[in-house]
N, C-alpha and C positions, 0 to 999 in steps of 0.2 A: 504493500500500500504506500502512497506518495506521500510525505511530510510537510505537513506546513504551518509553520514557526510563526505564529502572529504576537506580534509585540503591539504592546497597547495597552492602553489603561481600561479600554472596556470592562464594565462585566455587568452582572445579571443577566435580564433579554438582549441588551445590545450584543452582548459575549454569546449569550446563547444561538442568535439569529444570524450571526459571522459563523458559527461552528455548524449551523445546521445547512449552510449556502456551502459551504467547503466540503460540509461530507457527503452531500448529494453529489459531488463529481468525481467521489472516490478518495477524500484527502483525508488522512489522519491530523487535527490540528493539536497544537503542542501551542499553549501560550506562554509567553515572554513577559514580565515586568520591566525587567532593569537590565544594563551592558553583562553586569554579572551571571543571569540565566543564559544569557547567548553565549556566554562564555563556556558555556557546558555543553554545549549542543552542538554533537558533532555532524556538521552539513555537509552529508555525503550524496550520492547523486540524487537522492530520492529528497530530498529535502528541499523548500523552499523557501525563504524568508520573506513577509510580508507584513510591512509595520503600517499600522493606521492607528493614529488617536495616541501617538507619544510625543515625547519630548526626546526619548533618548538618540542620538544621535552615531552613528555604529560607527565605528573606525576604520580606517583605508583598511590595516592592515586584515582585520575579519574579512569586512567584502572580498580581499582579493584569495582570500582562503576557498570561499564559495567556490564548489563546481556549479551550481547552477542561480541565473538571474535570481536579485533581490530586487523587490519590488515595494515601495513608500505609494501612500492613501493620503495626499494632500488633500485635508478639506477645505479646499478653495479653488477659483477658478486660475487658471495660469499666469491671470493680469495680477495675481497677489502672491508671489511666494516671499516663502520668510516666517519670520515667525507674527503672532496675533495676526494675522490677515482678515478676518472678519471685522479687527474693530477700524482697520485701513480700510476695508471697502465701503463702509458706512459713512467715513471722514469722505471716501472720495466721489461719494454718491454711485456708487457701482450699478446699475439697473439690469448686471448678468451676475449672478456665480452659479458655484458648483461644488465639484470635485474632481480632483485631478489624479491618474493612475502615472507613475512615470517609475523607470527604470533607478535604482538607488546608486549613488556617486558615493564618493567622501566627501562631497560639497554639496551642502544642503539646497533641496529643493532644483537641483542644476540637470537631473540624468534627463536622457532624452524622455518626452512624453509622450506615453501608448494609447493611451484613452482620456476621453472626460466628461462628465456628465452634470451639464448645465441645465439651468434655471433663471428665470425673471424674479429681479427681488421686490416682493411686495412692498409699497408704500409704506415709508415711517417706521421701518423694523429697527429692530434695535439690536446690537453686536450680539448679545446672547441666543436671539431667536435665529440670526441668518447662522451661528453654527451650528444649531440645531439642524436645520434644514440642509449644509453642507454636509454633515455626519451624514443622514440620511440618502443624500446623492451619494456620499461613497460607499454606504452598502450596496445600493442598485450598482453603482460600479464595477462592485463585486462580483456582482450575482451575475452582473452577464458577461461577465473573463475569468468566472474562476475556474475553467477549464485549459485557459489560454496560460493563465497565470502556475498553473500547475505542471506547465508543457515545459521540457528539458530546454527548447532554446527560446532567446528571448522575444517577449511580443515585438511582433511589427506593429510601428504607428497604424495606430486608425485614426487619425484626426494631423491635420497640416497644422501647427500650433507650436507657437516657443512660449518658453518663459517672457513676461511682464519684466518689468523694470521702475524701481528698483526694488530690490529683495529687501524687504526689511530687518533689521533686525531686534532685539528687545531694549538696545540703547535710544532706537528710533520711536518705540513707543515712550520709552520712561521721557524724551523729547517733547511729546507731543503731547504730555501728561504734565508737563510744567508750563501754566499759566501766566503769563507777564502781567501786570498789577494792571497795564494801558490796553488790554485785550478787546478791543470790540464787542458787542453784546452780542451782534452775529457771529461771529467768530466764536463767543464761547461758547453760545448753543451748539453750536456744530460738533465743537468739541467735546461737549458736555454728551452729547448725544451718542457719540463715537469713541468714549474712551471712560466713561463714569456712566452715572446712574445703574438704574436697574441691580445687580447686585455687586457692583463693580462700586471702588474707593480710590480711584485712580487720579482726578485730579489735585494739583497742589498748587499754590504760590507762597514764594519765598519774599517775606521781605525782615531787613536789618538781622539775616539770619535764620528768623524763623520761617516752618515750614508750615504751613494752614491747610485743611481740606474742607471738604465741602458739610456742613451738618445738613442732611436732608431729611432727617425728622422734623426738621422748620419748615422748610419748602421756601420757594418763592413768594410767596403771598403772604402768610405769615406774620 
């Protein structure tokens, strides 16, 4: 039976409904938390690697151990790689995402991409609902390559499509989380709307050293 090594935070039904799309095409899955489980896991020909829904970040030197492709579940569309991309596509008014299937590099977000399965984003969402709806695009992503994905050589593109520019990273958000005291009222809504509220604590202004957030058990009106 074929192996496949899912690294991810999932679990419950999210975990359960990855494991039940994977064994319908014949795959044993084996989950992954941390660099440390991978590290155990000897990836011999039958084995696949498939990470959706982490942070961990895999090392040149493992990939190049691989005999067969490893494969990352970007939940965003290709115009956002990097990391928080939901709360960037909201900042930049996105009105497409998704999910992206792409081949896995040592350089995050960079391997070529095999698949992706988009979406129109609904009016006035907000950073935590459109990665809901991302996750969501990358199971169906799943579901219709997890035969391809299981396959000894690597997928061929289905889709003409590069990476977006620029890739973000988590310096670019904690940026874009720091409020100038002369911020525009439109300018903070935006911000406010793409980087805070809902359960998010992320904006700050600093002034004479101190650093202030928002109290929104007051609210606006208040």
């Amino acid at each position: 039976m074929h192996r496949v090594v899912l690294l991810t935070v999932f679990e419950g039904d999210d975990l359960a409904r990855l494991n039940a799309i994977l064994a319908e095409v014949g795959c044993e899955v084996v989950v992954a938390r941390a660099l440390a489980d991978l590290e155990k896991v000897e990836f011999d020909q039958r084995t696949t690697l498939l990470a959706f829904g982490t942070g961990v970040i895999v090392p040149a030197a493992l990939l190049k151990s691989m005999t067969r492709p490893a494969y990352n579940l970007h939940a965003a569309a290709p115009a956002f790689p990097g990391r928080d991309p939901h709360h960037f596509a909201v900042y930049a008014g996105a009105t497409r995402y998704g999910a992206t299937l792409h081949l896995m590099t040592a350089s995050v977000d960079a391997g070529p991409i095999v698949a992706t399965e988009l979406f129109d984003v609904p009016e006035a969402i907000k950073p935590g609902e459109l990665l809901q709806l991302a996750n969501a695009a990358g199971v169906r992503l799943i579901e219709a390559n997890a035969r391809l994905i299981c396959s000894e050589q690597p997928m061929a593109s289905l889709v003409d499509v590069a990476w977006g520019q620029p890739k973000h990273t988590r310096a670019d958000f904690l940026a874009a989380c720091r409020i100038p005291a002369d911020i525009s009222e439109a300018e903070f809504a935006r911000r406010f709307r793409a980087f805070d509220g809902e359960m998010y604590d992320n904006l700050t202004v600093e002034i004479h050293g101190w650093s202030f957030r928002i109290d929104k058990t007051k609210g606006r009106n208040s």
